[in-house]
Short mmCIF file of the C-alpha atoms (twelve columns), coordinates in Angstrom:
data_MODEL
# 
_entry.id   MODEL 
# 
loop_
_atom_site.group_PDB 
_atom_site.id 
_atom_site.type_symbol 
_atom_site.label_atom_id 
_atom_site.label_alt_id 
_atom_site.label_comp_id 
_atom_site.label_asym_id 
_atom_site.label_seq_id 
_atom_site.Cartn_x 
_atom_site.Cartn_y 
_atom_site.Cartn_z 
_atom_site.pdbx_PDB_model_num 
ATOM 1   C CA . UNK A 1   250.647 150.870 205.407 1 
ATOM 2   C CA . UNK A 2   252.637 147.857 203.973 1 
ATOM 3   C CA . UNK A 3   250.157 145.311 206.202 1 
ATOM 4   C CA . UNK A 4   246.899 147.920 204.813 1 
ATOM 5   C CA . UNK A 5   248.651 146.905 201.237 1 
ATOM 6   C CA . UNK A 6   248.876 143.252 201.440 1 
ATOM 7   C CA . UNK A 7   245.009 143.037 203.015 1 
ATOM 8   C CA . UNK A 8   243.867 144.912 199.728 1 
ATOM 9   C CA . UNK A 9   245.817 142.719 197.483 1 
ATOM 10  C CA . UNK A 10  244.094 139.384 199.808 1 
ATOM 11  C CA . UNK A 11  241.311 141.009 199.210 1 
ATOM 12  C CA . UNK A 12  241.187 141.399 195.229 1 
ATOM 13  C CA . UNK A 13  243.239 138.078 194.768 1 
ATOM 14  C CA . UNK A 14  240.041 136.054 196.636 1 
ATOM 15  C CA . UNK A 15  237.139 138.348 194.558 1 
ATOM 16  C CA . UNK A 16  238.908 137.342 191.689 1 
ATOM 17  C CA . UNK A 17  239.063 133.817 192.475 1 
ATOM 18  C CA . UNK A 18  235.430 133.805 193.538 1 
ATOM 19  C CA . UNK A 19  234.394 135.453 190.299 1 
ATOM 20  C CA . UNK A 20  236.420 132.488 188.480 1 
ATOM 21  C CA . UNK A 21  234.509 129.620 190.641 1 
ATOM 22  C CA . UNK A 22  230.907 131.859 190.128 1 
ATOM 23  C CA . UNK A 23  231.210 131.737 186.619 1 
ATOM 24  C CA . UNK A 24  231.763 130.163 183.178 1 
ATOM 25  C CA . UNK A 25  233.659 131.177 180.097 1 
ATOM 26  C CA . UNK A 26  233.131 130.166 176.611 1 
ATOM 27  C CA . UNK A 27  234.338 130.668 173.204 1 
ATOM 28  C CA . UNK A 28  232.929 130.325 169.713 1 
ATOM 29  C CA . UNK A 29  232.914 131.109 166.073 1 
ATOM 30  C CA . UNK A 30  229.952 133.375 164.426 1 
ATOM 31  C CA . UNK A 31  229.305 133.423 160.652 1 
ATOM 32  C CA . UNK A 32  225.809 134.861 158.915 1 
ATOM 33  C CA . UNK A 33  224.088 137.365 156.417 1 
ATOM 34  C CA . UNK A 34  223.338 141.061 156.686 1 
ATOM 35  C CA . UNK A 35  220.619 143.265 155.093 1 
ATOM 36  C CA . UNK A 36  221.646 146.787 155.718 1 
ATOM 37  C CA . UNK A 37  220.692 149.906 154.829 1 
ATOM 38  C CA . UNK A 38  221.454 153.600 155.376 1 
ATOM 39  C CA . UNK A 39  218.290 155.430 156.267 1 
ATOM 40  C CA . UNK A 40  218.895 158.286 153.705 1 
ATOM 41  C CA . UNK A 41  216.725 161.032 152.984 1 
ATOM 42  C CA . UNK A 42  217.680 160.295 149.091 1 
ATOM 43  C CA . UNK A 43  215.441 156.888 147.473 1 
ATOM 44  C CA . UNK A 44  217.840 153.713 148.084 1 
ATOM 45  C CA . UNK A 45  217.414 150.019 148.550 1 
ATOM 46  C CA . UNK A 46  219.252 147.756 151.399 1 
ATOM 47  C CA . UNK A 47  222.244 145.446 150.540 1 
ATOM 48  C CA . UNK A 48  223.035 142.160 151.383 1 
ATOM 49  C CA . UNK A 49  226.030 141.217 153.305 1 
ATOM 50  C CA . UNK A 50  227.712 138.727 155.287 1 
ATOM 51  C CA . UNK A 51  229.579 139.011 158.791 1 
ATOM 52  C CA . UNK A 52  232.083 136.768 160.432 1 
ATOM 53  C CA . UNK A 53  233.960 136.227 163.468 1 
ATOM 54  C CA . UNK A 54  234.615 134.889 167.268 1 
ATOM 55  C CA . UNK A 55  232.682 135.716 170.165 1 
ATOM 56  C CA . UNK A 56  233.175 134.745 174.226 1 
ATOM 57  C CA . UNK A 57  230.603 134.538 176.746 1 
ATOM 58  C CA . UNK A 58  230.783 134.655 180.393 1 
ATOM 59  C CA . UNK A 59  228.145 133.722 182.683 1 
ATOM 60  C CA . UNK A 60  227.261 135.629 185.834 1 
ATOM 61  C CA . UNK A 61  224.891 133.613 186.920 1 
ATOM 62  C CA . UNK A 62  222.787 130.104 185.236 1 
ATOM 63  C CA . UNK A 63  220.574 132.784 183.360 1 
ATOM 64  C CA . UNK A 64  222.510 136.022 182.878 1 
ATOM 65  C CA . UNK A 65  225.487 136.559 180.645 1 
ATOM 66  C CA . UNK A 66  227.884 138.916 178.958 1 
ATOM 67  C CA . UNK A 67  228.578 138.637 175.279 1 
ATOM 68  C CA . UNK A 68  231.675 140.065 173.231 1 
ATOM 69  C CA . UNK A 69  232.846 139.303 170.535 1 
ATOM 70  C CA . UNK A 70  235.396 140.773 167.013 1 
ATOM 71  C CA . UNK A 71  233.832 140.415 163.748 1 
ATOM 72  C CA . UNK A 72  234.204 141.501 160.332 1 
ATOM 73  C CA . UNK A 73  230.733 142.607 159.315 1 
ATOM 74  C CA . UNK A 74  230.009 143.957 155.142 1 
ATOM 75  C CA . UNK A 75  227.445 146.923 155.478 1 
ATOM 76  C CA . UNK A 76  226.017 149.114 152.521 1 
ATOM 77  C CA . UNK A 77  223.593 150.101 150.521 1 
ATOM 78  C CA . UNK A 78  222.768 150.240 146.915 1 
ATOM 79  C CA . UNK A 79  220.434 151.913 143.855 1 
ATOM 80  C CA . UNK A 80  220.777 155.563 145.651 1 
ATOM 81  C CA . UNK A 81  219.001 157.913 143.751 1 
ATOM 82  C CA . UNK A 82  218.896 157.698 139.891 1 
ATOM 83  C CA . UNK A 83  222.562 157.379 139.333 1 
ATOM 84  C CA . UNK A 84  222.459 153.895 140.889 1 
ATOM 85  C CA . UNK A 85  225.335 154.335 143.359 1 
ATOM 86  C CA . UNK A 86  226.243 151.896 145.689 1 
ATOM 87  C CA . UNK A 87  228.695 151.355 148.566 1 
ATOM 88  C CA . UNK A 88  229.864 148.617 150.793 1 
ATOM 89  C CA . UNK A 89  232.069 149.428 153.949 1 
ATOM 90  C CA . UNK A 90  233.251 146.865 155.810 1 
ATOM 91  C CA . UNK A 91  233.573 147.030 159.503 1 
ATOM 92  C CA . UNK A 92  235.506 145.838 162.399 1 
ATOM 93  C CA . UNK A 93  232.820 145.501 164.720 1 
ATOM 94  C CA . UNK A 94  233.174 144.839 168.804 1 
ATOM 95  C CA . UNK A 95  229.434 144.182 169.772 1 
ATOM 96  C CA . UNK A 96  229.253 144.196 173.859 1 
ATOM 97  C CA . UNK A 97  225.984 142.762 175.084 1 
ATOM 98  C CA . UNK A 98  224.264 141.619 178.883 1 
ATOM 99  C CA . UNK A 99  221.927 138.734 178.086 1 
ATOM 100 C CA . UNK A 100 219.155 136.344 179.899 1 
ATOM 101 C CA . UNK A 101 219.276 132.564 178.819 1 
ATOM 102 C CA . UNK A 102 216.289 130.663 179.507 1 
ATOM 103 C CA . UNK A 103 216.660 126.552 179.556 1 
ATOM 104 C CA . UNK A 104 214.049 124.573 178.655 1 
ATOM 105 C CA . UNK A 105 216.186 121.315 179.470 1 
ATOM 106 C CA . UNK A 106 219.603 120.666 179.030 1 
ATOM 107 C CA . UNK A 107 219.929 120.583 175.699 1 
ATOM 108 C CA . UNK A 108 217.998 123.317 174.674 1 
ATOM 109 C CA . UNK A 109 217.718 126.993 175.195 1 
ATOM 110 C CA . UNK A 110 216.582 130.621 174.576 1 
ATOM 111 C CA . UNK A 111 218.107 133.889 175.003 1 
ATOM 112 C CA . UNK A 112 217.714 137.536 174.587 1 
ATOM 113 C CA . UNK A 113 220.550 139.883 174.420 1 
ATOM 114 C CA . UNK A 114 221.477 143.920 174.046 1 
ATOM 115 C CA . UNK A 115 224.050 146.219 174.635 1 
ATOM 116 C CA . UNK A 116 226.737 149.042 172.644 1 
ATOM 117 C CA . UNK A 117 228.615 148.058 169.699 1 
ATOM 118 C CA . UNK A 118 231.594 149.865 168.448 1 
ATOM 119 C CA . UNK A 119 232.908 149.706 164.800 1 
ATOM 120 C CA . UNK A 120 235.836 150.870 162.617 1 
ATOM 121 C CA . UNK A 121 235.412 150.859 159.097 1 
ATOM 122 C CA . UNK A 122 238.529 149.340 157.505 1 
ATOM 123 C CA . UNK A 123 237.369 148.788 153.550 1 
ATOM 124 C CA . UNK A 124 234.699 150.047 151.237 1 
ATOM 125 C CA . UNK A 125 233.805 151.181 147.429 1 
ATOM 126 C CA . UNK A 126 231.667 153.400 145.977 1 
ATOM 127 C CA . UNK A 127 230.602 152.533 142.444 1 
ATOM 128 C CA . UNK A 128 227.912 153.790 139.880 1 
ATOM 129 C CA . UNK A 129 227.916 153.789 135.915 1 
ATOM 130 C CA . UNK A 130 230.886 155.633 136.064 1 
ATOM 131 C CA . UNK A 131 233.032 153.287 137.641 1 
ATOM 132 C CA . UNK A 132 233.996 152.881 141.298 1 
ATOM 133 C CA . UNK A 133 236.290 155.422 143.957 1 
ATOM 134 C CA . UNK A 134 237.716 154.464 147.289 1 
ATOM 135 C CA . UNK A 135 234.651 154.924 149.646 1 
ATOM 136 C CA . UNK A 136 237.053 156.883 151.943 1 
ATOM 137 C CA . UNK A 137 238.495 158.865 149.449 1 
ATOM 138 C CA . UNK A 138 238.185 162.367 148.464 1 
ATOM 139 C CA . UNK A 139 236.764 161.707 145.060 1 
ATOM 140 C CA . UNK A 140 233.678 160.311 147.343 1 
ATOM 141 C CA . UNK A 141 233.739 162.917 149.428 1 
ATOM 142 C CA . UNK A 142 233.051 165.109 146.892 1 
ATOM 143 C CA . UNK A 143 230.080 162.988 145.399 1 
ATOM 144 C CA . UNK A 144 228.433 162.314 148.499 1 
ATOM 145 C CA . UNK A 145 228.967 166.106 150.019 1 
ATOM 146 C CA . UNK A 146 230.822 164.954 152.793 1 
ATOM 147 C CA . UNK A 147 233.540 162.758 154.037 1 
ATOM 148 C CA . UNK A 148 231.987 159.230 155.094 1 
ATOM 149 C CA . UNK A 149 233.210 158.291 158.526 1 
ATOM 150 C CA . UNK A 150 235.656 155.176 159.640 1 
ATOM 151 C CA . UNK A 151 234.054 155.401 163.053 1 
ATOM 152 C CA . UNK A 152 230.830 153.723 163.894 1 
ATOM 153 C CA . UNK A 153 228.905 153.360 167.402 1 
ATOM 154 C CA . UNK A 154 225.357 152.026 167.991 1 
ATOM 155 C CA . UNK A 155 222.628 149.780 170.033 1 
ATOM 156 C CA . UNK A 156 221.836 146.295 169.059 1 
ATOM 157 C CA . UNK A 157 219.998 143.401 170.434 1 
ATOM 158 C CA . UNK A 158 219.472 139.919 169.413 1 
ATOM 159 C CA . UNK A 159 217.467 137.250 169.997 1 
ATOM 160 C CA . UNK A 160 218.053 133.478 169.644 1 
ATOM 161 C CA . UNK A 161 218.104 129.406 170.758 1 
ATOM 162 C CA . UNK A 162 220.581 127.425 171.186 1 
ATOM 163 C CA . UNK A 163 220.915 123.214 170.270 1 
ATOM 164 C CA . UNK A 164 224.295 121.446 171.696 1 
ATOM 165 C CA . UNK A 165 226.467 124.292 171.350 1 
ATOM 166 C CA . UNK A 166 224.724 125.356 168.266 1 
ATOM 167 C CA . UNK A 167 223.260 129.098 168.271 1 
ATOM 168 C CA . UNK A 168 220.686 130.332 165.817 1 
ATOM 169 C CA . UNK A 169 220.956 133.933 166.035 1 
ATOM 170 C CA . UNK A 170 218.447 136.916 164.703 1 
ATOM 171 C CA . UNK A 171 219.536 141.195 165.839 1 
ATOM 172 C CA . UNK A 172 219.235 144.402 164.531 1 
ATOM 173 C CA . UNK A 173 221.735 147.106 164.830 1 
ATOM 174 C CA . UNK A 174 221.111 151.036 164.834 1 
ATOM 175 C CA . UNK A 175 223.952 153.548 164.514 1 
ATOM 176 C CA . UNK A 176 224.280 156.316 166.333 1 
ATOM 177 C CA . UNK A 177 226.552 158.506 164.431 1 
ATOM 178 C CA . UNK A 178 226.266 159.393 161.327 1 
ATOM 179 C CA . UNK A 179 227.812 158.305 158.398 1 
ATOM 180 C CA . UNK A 180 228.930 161.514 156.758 1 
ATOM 181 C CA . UNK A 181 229.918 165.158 158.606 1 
ATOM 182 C CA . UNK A 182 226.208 166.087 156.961 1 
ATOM 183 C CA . UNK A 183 223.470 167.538 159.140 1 
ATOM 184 C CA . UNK A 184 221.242 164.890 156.709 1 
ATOM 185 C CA . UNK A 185 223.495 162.013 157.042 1 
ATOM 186 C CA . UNK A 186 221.776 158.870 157.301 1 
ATOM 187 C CA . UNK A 187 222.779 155.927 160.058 1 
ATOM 188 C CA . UNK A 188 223.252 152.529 159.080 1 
ATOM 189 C CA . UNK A 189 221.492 149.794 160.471 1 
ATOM 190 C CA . UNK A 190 221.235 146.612 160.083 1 
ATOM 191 C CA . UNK A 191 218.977 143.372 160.184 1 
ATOM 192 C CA . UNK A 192 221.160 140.065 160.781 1 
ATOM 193 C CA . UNK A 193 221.038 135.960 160.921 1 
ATOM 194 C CA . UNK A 194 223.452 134.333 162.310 1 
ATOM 195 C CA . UNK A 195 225.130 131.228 163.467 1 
ATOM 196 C CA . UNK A 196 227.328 130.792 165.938 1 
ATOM 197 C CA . UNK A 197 228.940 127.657 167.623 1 
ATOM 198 C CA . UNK A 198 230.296 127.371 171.330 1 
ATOM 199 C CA . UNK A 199 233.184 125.204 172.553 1 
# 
């Protein structure tokens, strides 16, 4: 059993190795602008916003990668129905994504990316002419009919060239859950630009 053991552990310690000689791992910083909305069944209009954070990319192979990163991301949406409400939760977001990277030479390349992305709301308002509530609250529970949700999981993709290091980045992102405990609840999604820089 003990000599059964110390094969396995061989065994794992070498994959792992391998895996670290196969690939490549890479860090950078993301910044960019939002325009989000809510799909409600009630008139609205999307919201600008802004996310920001790091990201890490490994590479499987010379053309396929997985992406990952942590990044504060400002949703919302704004001018629902004729009380003019508008809200802004802001997110945690951890975006998980397989990818194919195409080089045109060795400066210069393209890429297309998709995968899950899980989110945690962590801030937000509501406000209207009547001032503005904790979007989380139960004051905005009680405008909005139901209690919005902290939780947030989706799809996204994204699409994108990269210069040097230097990543010019366009995605869209589509909840799946719903934003209140409504049967009509809307989903946010989300239109993006981005930049992102690799060390």
């Amino acid at each position: 059993m003990k000599k059964l053991f110390a094969i396995a552990i061989m065994a794992l310690t070498c994959i792992q190795i391998s895996a670290q000689e196969a690939g490549q791992m890479r860090f950078g910083a993301t910044a960019g602008m939002n325009i989000s909305t809510a799909n409600l069944e009630a008139s609205h209009s999307s919201k600008i916003g802004f996310h920001a954070g790091i990201k890490g990319e490994y590479n499987f192979t010379e053309n396929v990668f997985l992406n990952a990163g942590l990044q504060y991301s400002m949703r919302g949406v704004k001018d629902v129905t004729e009380y003019k409400l508008k809200w802004n939760p802001g997110y945690i977001e951890l975006p998980i994504h397989v990818g194919y990277r195409y080089a045109f030479n060795e400066t210069v390349k393209a890429f297309v990316e998709a995968g899950p992305y899980f989110g945690i709301a962590v801030s937000g308002k509501m406000s209207g002419d009547g001032g503005s509530v904790d979007l989380f609250s139960d004051e905005a529970t009680s405008i909005l009919g139901g209690k919005y949700k902290r939780f947030e999981m989706g799809i996204g993709g994204a699409v994108g060239v990269e210069f040097s290091g230097v990543q010019l980045r366009v995605g869209y992102d589509y909840a799946l859950t719903k934003l209140c405990d409504l049967s009509n609840s809307g989903r946010n999604s989300n239109l993006y630009v981005g930049l992102a820089y690799m060390f």
